[in-house]
VEXMIZA-574887 format. One line per 4 residues: number of its first residue (from 1); their letters; for each residue z negated, y, x negated of C-alpha. Coordinates in steps of 0.05 Angstrom, whole numbers, always signed. Each point is the difference from the previous one (the first is absolute). Layout:
N
NUM = a = Z/Y/X | ...;
This chain:
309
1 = xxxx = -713/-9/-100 | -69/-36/+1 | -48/-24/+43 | -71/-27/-15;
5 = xxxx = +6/-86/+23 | -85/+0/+26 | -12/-80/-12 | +33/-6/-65;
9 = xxxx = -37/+76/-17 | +57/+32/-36 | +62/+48/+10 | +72/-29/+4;
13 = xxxx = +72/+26/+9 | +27/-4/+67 | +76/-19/-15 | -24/-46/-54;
17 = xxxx = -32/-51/+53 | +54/+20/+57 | +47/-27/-47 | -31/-59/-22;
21 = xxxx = -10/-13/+77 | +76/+2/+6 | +25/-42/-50 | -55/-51/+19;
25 = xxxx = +23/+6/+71 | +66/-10/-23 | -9/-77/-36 | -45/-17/+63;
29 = xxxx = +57/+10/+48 | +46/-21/-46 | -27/-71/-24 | -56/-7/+54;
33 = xxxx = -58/+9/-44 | -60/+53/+16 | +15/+29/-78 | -73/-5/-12;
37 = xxxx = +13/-36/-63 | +30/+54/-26 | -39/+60/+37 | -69/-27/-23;
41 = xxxx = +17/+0/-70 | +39/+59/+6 | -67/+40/+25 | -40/-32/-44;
45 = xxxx = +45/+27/-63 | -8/+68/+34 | -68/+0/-5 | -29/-20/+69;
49 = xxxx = -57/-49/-7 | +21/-65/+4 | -49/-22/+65 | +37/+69/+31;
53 = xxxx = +68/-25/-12 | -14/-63/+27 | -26/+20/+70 | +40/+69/+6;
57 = xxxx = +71/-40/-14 | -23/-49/+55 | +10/+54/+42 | +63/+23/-20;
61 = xxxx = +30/-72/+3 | -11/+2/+82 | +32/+68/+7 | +62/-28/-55;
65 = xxxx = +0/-66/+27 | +9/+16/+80 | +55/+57/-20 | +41/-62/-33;
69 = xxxx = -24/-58/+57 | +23/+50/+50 | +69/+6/-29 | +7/-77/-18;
73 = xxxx = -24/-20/+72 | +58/+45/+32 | +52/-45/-61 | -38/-71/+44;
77 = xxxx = -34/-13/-70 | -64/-4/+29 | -25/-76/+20 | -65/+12/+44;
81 = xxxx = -23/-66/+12 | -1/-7/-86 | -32/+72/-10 | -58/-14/+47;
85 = xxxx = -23/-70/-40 | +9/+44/-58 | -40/+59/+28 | -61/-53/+20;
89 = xxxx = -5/-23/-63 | +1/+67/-32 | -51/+27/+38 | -41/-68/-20;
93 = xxxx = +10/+15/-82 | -12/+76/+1 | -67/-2/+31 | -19/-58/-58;
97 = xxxx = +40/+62/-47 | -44/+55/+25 | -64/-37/-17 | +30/-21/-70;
101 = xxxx = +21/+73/-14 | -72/+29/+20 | -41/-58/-51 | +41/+18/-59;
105 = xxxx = +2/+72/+9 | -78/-7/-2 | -3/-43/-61 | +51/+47/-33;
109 = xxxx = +52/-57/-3 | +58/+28/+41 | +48/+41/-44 | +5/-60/-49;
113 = xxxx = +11/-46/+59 | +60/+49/+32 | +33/-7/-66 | -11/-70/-11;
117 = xxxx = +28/-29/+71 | +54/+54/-8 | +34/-21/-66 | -10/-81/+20;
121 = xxxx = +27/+2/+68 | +58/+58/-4 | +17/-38/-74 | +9/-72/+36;
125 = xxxx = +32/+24/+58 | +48/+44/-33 | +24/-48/-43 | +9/-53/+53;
129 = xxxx = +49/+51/+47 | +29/+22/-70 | +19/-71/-23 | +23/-26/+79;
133 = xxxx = +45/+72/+12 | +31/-2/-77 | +23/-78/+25 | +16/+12/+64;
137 = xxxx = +49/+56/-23 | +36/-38/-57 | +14/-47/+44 | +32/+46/+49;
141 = xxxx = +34/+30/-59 | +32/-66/-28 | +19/-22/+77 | -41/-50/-2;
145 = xxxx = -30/-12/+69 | -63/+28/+10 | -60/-51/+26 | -12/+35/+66;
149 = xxxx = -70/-7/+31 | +13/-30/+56 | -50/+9/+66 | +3/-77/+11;
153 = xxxx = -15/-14/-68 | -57/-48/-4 | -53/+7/-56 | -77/-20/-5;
157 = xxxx = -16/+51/+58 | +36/-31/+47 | -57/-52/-5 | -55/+38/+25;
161 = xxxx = -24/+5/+67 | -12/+50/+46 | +74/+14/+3 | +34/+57/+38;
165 = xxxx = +75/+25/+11 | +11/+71/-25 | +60/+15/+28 | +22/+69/-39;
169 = xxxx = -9/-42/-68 | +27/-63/+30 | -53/-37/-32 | -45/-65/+37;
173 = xxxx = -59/-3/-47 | -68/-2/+2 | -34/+60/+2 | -56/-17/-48;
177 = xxxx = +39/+27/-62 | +16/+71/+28 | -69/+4/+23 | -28/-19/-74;
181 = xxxx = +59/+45/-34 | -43/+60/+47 | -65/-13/-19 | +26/+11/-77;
185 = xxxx = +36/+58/+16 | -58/+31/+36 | -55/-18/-58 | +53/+33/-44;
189 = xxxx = +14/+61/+38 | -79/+14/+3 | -1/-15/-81 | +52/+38/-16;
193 = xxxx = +18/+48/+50 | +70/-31/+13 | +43/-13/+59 | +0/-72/-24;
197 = xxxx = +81/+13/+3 | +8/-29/-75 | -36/-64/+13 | +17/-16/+75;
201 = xxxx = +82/+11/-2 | +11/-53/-55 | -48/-40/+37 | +44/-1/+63;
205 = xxxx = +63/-13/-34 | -15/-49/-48 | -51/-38/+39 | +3/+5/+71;
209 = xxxx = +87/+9/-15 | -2/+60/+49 | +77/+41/-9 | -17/+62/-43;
213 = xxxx = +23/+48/+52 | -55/-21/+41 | -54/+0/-44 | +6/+67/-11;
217 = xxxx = -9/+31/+72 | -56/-63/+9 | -38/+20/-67 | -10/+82/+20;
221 = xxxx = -18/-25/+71 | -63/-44/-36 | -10/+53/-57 | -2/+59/+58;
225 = xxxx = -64/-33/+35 | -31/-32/-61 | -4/+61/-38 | -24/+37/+60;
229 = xxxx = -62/-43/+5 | -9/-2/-75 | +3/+81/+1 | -60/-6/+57;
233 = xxxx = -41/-57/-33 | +1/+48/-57 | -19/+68/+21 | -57/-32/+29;
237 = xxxx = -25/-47/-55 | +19/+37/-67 | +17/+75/+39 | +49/-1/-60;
241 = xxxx = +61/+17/+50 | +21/+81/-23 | +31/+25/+73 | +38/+56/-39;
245 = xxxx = +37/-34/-51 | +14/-59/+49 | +38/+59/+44 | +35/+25/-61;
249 = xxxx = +21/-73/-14 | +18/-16/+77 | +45/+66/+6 | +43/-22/-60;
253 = xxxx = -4/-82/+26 | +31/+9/+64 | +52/+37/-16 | +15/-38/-65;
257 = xxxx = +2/-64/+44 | +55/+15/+44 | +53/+11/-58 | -30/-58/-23;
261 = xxxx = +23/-58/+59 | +66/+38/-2 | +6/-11/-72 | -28/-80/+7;
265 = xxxx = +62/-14/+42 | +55/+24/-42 | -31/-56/-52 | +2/-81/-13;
269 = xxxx = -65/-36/+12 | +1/-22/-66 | +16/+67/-33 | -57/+23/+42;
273 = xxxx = -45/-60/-31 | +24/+29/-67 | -9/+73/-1 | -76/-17/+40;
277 = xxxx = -17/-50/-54 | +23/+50/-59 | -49/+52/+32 | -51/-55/+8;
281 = xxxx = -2/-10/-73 | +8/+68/-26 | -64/+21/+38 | -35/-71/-23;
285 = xxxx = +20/+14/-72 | -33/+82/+11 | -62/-26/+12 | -3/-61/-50;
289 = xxxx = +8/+54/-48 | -56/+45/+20 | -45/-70/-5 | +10/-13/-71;
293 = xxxx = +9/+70/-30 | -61/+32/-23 | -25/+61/+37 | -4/+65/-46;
297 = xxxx = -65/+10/+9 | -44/-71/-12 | -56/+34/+21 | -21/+48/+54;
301 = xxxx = -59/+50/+2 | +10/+15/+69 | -78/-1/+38 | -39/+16/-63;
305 = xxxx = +23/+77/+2 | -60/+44/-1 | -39/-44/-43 | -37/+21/-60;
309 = x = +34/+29/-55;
């Protein structure tokens, strides 16, 4: 069954992108990512223009995101206080985003860039997660004990200033970090039409030593709202935002996301860390490959139809 997608300009199948919405929806309530780094290039392999898929996934990340928040905030996964500092700074880096997505897209610039900042960022992270879960769960394995990271756990952060208690992560930092960890995570959901899930969960448990539980609920609580500006900032900049395949996407999402936090709990944070970092690189590895193949046809004559003959 197909129905004609009017901003990208061309037909799809209906339970193709309902599905994809679902088993997006499920990693996003399952790991606390928005799934757009896996959506976007998941569109984009389907044939949506890649500007499209940026600003139309957006979209589907709020409706996704808030399904799985919803469910981790009735679990008490959800620390406020954190999410909002997050959220600020969010809404700071997509508006810089927005601006950066509509110079390149007029200097031709912006597939190449998608693919780039894809490959580099879900290749680093995903091999950090990797490395830290693999360890984590030999350890556990062997009996060995398991370094634990502990709220009161002092590191460079605790240095900072403009400290404040956030109670729900039992954490007394400063709340420079978070807020500089959102303005990333905003510029990056505006570039690349992500949730910012993949880059702002190791963030929180590796630097700012929030429990993994907790990071979760507090990441789709920041992703719901940052997304849903980015999705505004870009229908009215680029108008690249395709209402009709967001839906499709969003009616899959939701639904996806609930078996999704029920799934999260039955798991180990670190076996979480694992399966979300072997996902990370899997999709990282997709693209690098569509960088350095050549395409099958090296040139196009696209625009010069009707010429002479």
């Amino acid at each position: 069954m197909n129905i004609y997608l009017p901003i990208a300009e061309m037909s799809a199948n209906i339970f193709v992108f309902l599905g994809m919405g679902g088993a997006v929806g499920f990693l996003s309530g399952m790991f606390g990512v928005g799934g757009g780094f896996l959506m976007t290039p998941l569109l984009i392999f389907s044939g949506i223009p890649p500007a499209v898929a940026v600003g139309t996934e957006a979209a589907q990340i709020v409706a996704s995101s808030a399904s799985g928040a919803i469910a981790q905030y009735r679990r008490k996964n959800v620390d406020i206080k954190m999410g909002v500092i997050l959220l600020v700074g969010g809404i700071m880096g997509s508006m810089v985003g927005v601006q950066v997505v509509k110079i390149l897209r007029a200097q031709g610039q912006f597939e190449l860039l998608v693919s780039i900042v894809y490959v580099v960022f879900l290749g680093l992270i995903g091999s950090l997660m990797l490395i830290e879960s693999l360890n984590t769960m030999r350890k556990a394995k062997a009996g060995k004990q398991v370094s634990a990271r502990r709220p009161g756990q002092h590191s460079w952060i605790h240095g900072l200033p403009y400290k404040i208690r956030f109670h729900r992560s039992k954490l007394y930092i400063s709340a420079v970090p978070p807020l500089l960890i959102g303005i990333l995570v905003g510029f990056m959901s505006a570039i690349m039409g992500v949730g910012g899930g993949f880059i702002i969960v190791p963030a929180m448990i590796y630097l700012l030593r929030m429990p993994t539980s907790v990071v979760v609920g507090t990441s789709l609580f920041q992703v719901v709202f940052v997304t849903a500006a980015t999705t505004i900032l870009h229908a009215i900049t680029n108008m690249n935002v395709d209402i009709v395949l967001a839906l499709l996407l969003m009616a899959g999402g939701v639904i996806g996301a609930q078996f999704g936090a029920v799934a999260g709990e039955k798991l180990k944070g670190e076996q979480l860390r694992f399966l979300l970092a072997g996902l990370v690189l899997l999709v990282g590895v997709r693209m690098g490959w569509d960088l350095f193949i050549p395409p099958e046809e090296l040139y196009s004559l696209s625009g010069i139809a009707g010429g002479g003959h």
